[in-house]
C-alpha positions in Angstrom: 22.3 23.7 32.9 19.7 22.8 30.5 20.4 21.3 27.4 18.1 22.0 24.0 17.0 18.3 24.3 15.3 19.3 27.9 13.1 21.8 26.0 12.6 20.7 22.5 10.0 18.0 21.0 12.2 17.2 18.0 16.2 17.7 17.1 16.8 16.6 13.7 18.6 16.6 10.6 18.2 15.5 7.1 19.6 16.1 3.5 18.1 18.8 1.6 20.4 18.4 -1.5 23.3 16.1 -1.9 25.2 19.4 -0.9 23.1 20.8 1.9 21.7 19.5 4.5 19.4 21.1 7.4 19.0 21.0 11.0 15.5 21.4 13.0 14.2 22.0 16.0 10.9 21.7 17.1 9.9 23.5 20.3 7.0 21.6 23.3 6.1 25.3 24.8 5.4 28.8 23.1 7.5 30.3 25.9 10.9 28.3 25.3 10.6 29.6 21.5 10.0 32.8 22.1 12.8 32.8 24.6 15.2 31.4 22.3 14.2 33.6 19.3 13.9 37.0 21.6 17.4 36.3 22.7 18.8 35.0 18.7 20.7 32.3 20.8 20.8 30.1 17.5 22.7 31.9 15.1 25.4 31.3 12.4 28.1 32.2 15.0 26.4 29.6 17.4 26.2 26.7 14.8 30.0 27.5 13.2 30.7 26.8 16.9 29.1 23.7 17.6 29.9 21.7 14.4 33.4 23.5 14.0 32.9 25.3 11.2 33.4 28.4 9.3 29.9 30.6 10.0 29.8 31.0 6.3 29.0 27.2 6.0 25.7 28.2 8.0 23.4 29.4 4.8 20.4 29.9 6.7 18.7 30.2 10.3 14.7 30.4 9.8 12.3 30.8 12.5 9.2 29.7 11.7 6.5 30.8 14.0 2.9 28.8 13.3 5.2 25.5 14.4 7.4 26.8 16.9 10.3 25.9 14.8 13.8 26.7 14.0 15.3 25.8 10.7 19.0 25.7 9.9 20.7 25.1 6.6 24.1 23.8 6.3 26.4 23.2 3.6 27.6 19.3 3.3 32.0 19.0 3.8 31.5 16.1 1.1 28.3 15.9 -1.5 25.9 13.2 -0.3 26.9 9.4 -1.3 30.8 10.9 -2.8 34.2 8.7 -1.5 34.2 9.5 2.2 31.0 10.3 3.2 29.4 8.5 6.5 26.1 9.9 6.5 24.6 9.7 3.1 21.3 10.6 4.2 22.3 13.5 6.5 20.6 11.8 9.5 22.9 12.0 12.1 24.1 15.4 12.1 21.8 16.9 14.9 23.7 15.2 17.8 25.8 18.5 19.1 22.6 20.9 18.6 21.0 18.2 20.9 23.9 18.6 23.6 23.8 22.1 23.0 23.6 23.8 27.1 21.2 26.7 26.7 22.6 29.9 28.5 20.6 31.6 30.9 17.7 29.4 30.6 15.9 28.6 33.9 15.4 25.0 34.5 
């Protein structure tokens, strides 16, 4: 099965506010975009199941075309830098889209 790291040039994620942060993924070829997008594979549903959320914590899912990019936007379970928080710069949050098994996709 592939995996979104098999296919994308960049999984990431990053703050965006000290109570948001985002997730992104940057695409190598046209085709595995388009594939993804035609299908919506990466939805709220898809993201509430991989970080074991509610899908109303999921505030946005952006497509962006010109850079074969998908943007997510997530709200924080603690504000950036508060009592408890491990990842103050929202850097490491991009690990399960990363082992995220693609369905359907040829390898």
């Amino acid at each position: 099965m592939t995996m979104l790291r098999d296919i994308a040039l960049v999984v990431r994620s990053k703050n965006t506010s000290p109570f948001t942060y985002s997730l992104d993924i940057l695409f190598r070829d046209r085709n595995d975009y388009e594939n993804i997008k035609s299908r919506q594979l990466v939805d709220a549903a898809l993201i509430a199941g991989l970080y074991g959320i509610a899908p109303d914590q999921v505030l946005d899912v952006i497509h962006f075309d010109p850079a074969l990019a998908i943007k997510i936007c997530l709200l924080r379970d603690i504000p950036s830098g508060a009592p408890g928080d491990r990842d103050v710069y929202g850097a490491q949050q991009h690990v399960p889209l990363l082992l995220w098994e693609i369905p359907g996709h040829a390898d």
